[in-house]
PDBQT receptor file of N, H, CA, C and O in Angstrom, charges set to zero:
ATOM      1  N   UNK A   1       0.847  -1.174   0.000  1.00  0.00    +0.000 N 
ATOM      2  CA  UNK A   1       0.000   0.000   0.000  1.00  0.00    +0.000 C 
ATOM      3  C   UNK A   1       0.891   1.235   0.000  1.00  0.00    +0.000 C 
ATOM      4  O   UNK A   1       1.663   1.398   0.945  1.00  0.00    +0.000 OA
ATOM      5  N   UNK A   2       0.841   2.066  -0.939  1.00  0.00    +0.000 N 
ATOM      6  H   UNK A   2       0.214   1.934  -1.707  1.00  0.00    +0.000 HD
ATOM      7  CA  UNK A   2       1.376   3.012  -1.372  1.00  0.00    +0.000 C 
ATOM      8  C   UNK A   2       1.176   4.515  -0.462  1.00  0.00    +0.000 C 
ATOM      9  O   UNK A   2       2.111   5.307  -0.336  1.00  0.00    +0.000 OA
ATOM     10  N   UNK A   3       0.111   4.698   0.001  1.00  0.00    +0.000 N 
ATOM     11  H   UNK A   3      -0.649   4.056  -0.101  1.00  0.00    +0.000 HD
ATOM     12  CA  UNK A   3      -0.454   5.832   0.582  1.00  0.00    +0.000 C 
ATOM     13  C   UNK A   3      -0.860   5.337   1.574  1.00  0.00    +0.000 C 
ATOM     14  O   UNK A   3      -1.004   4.137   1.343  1.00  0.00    +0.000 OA
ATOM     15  N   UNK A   4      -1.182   5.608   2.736  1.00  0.00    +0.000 N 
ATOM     16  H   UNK A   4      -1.066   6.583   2.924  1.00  0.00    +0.000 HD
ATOM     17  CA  UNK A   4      -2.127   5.121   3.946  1.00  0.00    +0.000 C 
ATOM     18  C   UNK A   4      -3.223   6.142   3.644  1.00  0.00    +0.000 C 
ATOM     19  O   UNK A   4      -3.118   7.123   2.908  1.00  0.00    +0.000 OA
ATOM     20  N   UNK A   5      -4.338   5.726   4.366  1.00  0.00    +0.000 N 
ATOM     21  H   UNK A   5      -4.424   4.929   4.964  1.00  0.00    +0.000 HD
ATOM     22  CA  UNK A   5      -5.624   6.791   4.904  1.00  0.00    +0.000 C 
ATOM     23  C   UNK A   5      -5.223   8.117   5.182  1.00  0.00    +0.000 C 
ATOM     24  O   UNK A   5      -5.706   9.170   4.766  1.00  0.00    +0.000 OA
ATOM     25  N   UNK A   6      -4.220   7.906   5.984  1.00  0.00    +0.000 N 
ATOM     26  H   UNK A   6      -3.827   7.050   6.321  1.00  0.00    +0.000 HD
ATOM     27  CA  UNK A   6      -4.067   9.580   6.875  1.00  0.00    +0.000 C 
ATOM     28  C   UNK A   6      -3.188  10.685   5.755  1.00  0.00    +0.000 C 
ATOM     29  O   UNK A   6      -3.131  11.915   5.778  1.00  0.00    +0.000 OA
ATOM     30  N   UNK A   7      -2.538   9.669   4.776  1.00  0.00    +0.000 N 
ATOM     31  H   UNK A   7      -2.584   8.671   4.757  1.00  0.00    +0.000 HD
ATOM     32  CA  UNK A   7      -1.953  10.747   3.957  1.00  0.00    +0.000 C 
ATOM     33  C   UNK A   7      -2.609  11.234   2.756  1.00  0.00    +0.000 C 
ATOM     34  O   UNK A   7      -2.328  12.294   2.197  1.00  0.00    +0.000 OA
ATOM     35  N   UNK A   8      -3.371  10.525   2.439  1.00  0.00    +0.000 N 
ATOM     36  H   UNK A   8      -3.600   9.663   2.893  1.00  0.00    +0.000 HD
ATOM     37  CA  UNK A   8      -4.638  10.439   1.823  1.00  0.00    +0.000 C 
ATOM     38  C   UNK A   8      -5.504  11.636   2.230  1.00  0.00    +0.000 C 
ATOM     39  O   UNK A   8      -5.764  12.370   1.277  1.00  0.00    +0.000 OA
ATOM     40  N   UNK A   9      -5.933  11.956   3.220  1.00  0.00    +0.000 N 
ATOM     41  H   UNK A   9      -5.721  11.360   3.994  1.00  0.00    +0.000 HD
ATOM     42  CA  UNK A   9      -6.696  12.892   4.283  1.00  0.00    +0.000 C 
ATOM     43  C   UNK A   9      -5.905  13.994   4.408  1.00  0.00    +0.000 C 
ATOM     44  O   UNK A   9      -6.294  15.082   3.982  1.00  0.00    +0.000 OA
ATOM     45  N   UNK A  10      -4.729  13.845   4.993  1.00  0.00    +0.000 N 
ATOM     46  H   UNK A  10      -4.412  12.962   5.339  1.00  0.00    +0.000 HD
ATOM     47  CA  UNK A  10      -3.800  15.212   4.618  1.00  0.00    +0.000 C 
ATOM     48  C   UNK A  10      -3.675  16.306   3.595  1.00  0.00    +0.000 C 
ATOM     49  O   UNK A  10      -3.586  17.532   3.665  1.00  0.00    +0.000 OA
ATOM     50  N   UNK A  11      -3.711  15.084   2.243  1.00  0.00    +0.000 N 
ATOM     51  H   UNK A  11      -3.783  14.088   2.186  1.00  0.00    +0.000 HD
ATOM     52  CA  UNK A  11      -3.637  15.351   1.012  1.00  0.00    +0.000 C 
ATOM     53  C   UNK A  11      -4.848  16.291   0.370  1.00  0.00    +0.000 C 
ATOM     54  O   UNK A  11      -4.807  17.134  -0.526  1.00  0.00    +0.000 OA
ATOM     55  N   UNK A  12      -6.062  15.751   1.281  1.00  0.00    +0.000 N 
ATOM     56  H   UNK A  12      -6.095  15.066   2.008  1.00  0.00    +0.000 HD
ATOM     57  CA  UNK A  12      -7.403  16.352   0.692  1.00  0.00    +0.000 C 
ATOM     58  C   UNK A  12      -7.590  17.797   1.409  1.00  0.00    +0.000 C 
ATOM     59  O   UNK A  12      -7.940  18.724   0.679  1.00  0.00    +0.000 OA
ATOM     60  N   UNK A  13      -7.340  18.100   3.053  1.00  0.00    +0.000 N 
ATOM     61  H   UNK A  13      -7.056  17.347   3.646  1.00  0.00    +0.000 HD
ATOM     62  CA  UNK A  13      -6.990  19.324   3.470  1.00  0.00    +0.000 C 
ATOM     63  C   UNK A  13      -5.707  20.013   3.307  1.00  0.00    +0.000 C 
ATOM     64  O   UNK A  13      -5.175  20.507   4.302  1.00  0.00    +0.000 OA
ATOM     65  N   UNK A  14      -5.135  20.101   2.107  1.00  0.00    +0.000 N 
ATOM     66  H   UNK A  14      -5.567  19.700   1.299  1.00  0.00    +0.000 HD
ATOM     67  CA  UNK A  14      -4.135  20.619   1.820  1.00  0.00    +0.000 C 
ATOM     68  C   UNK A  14      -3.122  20.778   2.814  1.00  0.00    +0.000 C 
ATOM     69  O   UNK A  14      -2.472  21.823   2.782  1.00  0.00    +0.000 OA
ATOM     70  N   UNK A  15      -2.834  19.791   3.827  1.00  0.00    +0.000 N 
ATOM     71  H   UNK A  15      -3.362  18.942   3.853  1.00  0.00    +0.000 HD
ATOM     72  CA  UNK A  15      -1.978  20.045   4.965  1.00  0.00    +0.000 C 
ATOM     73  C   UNK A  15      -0.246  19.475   4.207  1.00  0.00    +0.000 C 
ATOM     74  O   UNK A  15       0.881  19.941   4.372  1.00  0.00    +0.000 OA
ATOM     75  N   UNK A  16      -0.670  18.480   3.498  1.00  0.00    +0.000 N 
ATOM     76  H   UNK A  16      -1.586  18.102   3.364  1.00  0.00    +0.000 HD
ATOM     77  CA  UNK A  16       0.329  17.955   2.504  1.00  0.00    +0.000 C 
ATOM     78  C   UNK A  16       0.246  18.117   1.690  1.00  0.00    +0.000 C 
ATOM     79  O   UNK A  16      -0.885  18.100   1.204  1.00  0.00    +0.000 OA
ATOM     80  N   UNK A  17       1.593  18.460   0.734  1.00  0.00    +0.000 N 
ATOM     81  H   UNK A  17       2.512  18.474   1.129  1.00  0.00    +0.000 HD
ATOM     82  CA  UNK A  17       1.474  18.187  -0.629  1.00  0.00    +0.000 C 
ATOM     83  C   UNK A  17       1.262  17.523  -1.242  1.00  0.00    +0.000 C 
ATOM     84  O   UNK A  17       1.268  16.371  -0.808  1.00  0.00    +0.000 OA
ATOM     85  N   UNK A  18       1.039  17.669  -2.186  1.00  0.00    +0.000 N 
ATOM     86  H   UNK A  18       1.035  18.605  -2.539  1.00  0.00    +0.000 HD
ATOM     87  CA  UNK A  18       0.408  16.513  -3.845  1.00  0.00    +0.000 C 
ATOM     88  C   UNK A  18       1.708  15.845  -4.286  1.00  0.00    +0.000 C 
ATOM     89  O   UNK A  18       2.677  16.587  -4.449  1.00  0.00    +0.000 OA
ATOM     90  N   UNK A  19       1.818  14.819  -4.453  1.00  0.00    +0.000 N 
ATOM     91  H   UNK A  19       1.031  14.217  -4.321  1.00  0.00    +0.000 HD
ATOM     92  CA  UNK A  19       2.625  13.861  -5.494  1.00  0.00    +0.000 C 
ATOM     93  C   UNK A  19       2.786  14.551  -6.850  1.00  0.00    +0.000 C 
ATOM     94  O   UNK A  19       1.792  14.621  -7.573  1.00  0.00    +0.000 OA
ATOM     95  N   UNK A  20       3.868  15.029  -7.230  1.00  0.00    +0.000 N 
ATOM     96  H   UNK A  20       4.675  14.972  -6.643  1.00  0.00    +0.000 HD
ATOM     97  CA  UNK A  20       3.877  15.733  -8.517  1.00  0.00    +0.000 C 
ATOM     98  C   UNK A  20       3.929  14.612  -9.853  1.00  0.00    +0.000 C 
ATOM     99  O   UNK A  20       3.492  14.868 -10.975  1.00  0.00    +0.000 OA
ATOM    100  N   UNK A  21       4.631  13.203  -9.400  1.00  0.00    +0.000 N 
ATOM    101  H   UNK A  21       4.986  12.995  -8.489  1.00  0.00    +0.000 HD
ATOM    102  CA  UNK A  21       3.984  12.196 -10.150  1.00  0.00    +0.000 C 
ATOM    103  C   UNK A  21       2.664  11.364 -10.153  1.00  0.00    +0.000 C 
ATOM    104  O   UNK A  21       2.554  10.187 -10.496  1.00  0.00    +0.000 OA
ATOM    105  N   UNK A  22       1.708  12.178  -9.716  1.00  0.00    +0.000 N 
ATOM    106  H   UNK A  22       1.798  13.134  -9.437  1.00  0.00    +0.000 HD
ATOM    107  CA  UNK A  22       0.078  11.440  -9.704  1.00  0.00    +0.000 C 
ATOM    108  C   UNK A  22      -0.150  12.190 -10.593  1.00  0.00    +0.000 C 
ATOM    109  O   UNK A  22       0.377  13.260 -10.895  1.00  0.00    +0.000 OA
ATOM    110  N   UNK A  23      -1.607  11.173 -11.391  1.00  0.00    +0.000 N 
ATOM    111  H   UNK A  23      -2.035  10.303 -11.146  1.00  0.00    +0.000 HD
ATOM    112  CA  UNK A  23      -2.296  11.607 -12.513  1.00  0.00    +0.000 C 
ATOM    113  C   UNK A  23      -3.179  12.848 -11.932  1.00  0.00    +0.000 C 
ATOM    114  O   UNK A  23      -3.400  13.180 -10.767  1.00  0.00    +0.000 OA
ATOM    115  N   UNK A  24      -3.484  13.253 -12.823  1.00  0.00    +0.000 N 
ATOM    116  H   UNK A  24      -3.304  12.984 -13.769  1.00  0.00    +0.000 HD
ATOM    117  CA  UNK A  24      -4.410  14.536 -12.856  1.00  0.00    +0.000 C 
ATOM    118  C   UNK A  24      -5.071  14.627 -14.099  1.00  0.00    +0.000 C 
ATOM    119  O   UNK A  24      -4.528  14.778 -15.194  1.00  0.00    +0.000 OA
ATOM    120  N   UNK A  25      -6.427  14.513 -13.832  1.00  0.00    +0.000 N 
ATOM    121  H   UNK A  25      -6.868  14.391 -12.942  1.00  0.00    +0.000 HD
ATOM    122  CA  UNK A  25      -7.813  14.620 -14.619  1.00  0.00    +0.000 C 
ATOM    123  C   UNK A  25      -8.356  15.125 -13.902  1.00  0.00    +0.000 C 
ATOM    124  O   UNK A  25      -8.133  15.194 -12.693  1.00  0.00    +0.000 OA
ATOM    125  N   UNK A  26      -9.958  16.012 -15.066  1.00  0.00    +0.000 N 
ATOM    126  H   UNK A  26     -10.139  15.957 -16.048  1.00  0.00    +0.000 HD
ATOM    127  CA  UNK A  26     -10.355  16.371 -13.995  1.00  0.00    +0.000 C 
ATOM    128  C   UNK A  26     -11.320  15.405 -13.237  1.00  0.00    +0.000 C 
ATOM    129  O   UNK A  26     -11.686  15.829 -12.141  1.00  0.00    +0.000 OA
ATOM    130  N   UNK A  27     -11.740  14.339 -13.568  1.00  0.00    +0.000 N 
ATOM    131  H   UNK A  27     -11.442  13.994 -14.458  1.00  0.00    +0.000 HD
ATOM    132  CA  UNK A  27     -12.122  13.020 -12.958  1.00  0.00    +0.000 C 
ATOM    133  C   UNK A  27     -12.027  12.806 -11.821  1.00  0.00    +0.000 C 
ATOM    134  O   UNK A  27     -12.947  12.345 -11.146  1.00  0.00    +0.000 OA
ATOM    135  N   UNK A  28     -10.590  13.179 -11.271  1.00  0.00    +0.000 N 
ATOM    136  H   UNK A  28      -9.842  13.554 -11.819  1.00  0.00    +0.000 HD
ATOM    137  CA  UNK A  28     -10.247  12.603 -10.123  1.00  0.00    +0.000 C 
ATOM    138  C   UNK A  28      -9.923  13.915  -9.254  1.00  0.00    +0.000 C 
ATOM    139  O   UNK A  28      -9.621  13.862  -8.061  1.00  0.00    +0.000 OA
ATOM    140  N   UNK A  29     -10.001  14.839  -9.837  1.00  0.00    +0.000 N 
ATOM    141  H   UNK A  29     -10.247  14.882 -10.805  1.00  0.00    +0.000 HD
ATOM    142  CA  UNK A  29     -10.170  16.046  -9.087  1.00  0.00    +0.000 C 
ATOM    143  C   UNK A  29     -11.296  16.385  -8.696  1.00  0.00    +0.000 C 
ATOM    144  O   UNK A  29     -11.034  17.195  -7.806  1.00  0.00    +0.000 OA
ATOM    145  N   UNK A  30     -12.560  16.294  -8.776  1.00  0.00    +0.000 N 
ATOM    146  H   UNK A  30     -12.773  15.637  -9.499  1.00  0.00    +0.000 HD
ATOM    147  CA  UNK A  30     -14.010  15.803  -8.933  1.00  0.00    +0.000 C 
ATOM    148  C   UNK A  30     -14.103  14.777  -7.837  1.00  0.00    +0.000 C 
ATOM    149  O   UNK A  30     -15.005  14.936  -7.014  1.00  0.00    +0.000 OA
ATOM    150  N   UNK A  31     -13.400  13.878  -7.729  1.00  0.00    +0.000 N 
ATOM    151  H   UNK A  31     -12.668  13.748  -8.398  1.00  0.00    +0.000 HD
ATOM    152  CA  UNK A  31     -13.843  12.882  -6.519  1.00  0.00    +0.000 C 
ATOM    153  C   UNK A  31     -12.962  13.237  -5.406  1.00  0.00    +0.000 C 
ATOM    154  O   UNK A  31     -13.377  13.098  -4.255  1.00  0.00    +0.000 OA
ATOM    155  N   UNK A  32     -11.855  13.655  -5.626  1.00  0.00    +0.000 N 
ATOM    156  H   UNK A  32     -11.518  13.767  -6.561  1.00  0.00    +0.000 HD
ATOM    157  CA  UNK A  32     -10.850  14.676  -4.557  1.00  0.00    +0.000 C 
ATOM    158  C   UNK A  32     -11.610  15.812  -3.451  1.00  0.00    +0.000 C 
ATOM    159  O   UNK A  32     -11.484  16.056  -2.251  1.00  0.00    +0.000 OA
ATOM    160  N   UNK A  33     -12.368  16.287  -4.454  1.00  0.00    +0.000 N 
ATOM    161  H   UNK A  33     -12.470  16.088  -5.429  1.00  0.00    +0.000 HD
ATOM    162  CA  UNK A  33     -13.412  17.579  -3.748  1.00  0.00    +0.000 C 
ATOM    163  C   UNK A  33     -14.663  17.165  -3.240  1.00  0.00    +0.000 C 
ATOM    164  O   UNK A  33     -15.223  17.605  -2.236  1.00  0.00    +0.000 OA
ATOM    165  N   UNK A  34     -15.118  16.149  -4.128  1.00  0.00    +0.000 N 
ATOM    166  H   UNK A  34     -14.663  15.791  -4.944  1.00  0.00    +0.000 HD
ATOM    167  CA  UNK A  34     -16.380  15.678  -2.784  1.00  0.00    +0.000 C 
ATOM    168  C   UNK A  34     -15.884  14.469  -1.858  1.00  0.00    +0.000 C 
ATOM    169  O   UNK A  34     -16.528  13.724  -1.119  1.00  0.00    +0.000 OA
ATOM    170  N   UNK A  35     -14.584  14.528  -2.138  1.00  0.00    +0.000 N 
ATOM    171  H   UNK A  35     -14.062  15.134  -2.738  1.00  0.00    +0.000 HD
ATOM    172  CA  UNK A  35     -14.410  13.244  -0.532  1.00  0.00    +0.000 C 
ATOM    173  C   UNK A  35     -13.730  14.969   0.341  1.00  0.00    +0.000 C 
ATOM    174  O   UNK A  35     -13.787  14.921   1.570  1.00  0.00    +0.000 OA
ATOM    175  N   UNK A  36     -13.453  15.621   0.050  1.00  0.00    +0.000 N 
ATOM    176  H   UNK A  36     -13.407  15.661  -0.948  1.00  0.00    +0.000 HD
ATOM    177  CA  UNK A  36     -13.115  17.022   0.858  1.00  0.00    +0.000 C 
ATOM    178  C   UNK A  36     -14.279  17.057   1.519  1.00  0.00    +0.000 C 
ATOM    179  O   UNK A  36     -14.381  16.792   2.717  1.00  0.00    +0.000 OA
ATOM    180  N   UNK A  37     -15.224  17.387   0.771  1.00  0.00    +0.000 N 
ATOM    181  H   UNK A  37     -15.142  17.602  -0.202  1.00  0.00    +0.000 HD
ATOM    182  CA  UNK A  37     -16.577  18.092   1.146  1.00  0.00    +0.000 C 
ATOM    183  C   UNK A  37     -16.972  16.474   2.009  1.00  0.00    +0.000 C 
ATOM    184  O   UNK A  37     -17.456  16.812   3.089  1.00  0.00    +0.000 OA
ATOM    185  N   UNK A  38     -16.954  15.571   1.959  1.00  0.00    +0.000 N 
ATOM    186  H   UNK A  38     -16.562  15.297   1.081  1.00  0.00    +0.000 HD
ATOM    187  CA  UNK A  38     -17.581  14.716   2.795  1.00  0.00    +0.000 C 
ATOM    188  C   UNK A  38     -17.147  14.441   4.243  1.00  0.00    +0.000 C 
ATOM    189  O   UNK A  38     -17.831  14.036   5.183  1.00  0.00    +0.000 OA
ATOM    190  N   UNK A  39     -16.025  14.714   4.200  1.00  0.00    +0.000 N 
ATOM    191  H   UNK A  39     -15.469  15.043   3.437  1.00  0.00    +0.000 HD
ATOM    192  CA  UNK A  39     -14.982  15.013   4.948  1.00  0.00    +0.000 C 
ATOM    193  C   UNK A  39     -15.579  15.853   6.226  1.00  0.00    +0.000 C 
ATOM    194  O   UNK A  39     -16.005  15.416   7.296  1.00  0.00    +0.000 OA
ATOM    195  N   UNK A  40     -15.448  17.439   5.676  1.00  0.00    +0.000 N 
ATOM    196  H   UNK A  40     -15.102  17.793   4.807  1.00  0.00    +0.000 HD
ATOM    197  CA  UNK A  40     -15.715  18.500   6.347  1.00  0.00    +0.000 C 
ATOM    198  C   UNK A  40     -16.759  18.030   7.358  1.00  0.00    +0.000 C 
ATOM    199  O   UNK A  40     -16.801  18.273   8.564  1.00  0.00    +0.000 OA
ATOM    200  N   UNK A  41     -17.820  17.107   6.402  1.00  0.00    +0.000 N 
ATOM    201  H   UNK A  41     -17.786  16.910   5.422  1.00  0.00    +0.000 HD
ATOM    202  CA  UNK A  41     -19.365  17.287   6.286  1.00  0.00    +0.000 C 
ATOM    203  C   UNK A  41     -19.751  16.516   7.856  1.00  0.00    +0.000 C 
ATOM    204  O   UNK A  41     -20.742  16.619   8.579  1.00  0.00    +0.000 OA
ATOM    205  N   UNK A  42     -18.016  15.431   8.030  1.00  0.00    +0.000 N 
ATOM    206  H   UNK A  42     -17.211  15.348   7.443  1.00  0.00    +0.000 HD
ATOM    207  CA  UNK A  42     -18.368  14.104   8.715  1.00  0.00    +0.000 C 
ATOM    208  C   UNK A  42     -17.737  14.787   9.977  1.00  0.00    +0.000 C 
ATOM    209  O   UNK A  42     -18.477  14.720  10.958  1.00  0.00    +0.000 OA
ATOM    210  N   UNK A  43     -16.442  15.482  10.201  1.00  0.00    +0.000 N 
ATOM    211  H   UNK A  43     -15.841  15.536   9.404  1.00  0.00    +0.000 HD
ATOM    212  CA  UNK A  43     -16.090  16.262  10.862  1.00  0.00    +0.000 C 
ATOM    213  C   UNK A  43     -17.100  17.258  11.462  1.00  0.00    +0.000 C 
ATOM    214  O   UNK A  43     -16.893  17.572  12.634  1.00  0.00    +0.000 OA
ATOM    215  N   UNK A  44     -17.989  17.713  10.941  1.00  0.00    +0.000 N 
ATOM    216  H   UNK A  44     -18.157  17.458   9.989  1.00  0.00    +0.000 HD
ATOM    217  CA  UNK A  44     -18.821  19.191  11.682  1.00  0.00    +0.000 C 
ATOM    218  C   UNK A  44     -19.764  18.107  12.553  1.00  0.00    +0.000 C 
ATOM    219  O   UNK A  44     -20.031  18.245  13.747  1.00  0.00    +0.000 OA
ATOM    220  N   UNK A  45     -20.185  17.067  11.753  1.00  0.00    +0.000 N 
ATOM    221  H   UNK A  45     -19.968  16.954  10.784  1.00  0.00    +0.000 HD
ATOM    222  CA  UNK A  45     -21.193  15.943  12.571  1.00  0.00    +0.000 C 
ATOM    223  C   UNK A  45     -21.027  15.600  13.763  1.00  0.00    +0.000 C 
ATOM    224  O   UNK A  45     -21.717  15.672  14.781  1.00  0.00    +0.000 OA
ATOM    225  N   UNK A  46     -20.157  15.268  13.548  1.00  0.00    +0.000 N 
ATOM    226  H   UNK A  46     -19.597  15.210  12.722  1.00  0.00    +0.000 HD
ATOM    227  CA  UNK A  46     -19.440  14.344  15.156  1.00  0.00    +0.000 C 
ATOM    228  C   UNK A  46     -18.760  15.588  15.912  1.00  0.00    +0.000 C 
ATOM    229  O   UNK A  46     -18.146  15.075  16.847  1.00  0.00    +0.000 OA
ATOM    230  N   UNK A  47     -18.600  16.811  15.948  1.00  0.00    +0.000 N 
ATOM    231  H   UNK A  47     -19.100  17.228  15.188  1.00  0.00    +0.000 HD
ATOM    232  CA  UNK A  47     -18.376  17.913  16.721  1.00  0.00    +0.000 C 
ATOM    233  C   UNK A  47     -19.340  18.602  16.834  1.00  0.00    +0.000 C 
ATOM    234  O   UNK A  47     -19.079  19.733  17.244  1.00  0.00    +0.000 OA
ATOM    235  N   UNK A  48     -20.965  18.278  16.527  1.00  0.00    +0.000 N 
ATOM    236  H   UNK A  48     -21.178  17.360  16.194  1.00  0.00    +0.000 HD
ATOM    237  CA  UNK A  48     -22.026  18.673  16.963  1.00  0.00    +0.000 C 
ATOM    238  C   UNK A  48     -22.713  17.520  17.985  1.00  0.00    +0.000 C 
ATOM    239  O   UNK A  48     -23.425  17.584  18.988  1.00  0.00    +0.000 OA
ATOM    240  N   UNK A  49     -22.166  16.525  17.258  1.00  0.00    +0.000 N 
ATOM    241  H   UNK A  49     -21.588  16.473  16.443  1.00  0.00    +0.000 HD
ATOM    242  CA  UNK A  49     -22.823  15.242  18.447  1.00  0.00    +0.000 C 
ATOM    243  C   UNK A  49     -21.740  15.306  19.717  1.00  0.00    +0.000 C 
ATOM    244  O   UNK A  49     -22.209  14.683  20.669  1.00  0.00    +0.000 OA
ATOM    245  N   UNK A  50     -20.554  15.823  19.982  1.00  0.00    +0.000 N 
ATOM    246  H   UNK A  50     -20.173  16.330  19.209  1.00  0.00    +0.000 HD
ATOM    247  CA  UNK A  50     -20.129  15.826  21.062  1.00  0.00    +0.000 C 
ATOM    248  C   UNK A  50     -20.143  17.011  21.732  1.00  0.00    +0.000 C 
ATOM    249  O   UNK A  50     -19.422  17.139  22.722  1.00  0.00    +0.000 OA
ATOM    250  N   UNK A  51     -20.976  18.067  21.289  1.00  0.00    +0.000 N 
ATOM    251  H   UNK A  51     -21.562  17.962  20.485  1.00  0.00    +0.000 HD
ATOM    252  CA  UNK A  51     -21.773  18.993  21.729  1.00  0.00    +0.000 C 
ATOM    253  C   UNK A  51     -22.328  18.936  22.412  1.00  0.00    +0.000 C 
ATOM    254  O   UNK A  51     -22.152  19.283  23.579  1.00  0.00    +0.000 OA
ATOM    255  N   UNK A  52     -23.563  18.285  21.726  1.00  0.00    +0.000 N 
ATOM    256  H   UNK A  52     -23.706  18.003  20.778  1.00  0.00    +0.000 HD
ATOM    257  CA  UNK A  52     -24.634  18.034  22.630  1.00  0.00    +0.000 C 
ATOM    258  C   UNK A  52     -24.724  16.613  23.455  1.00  0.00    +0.000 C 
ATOM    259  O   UNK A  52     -25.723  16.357  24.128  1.00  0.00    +0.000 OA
ATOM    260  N   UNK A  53     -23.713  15.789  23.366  1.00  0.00    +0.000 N 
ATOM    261  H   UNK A  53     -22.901  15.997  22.820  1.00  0.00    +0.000 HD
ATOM    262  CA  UNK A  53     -23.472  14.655  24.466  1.00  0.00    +0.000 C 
ATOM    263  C   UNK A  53     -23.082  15.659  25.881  1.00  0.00    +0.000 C 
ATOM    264  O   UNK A  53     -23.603  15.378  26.961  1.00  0.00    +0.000 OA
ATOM    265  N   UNK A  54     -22.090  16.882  25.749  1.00  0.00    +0.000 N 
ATOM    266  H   UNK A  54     -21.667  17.110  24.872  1.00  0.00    +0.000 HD
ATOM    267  CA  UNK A  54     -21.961  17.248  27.136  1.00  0.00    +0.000 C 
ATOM    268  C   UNK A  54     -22.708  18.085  27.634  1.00  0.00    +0.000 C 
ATOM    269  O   UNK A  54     -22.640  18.298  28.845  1.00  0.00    +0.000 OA
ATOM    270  N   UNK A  55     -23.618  18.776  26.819  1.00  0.00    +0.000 N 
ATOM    271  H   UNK A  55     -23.673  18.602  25.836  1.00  0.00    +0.000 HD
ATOM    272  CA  UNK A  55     -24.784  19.756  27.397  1.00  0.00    +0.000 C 
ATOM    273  C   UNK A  55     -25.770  19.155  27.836  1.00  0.00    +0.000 C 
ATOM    274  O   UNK A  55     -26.402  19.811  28.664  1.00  0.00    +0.000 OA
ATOM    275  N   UNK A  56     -26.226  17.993  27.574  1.00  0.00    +0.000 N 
ATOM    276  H   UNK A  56     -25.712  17.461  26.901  1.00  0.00    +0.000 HD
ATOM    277  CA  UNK A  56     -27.407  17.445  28.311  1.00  0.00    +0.000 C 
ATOM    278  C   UNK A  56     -26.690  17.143  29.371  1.00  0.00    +0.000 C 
ATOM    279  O   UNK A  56     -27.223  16.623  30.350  1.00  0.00    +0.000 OA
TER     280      UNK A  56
């Protein structure tokens, strides 16, 4: 395995750089941005559910 998860994830919040030898289409730039956006989406979730786990 070439990449793990976490660099993978890095990669999508621009915390790391890009592989200047990976392909680039816009195909896969397209699935780059909605695993971003799913990302964000899964992150805001679970920091609203541990919100409201300590306020009740």
């Amino acid at each position: 395995m070439k990449d793990s998860i976490w660099n993978q994830i890095l990669t999508y919040f621009y915390i790391r750089r890009r592989d200047p030898g990976a392909p680039r289409n816009i195909d896969l730039k397209f699935m780059h941005g909605m695993n971003r956006i799913s990302l964000f989406m899964f992150l805001i979730a679970v920091i609203v559910m541990v919100v409201r786990l300590f306020r009740h």
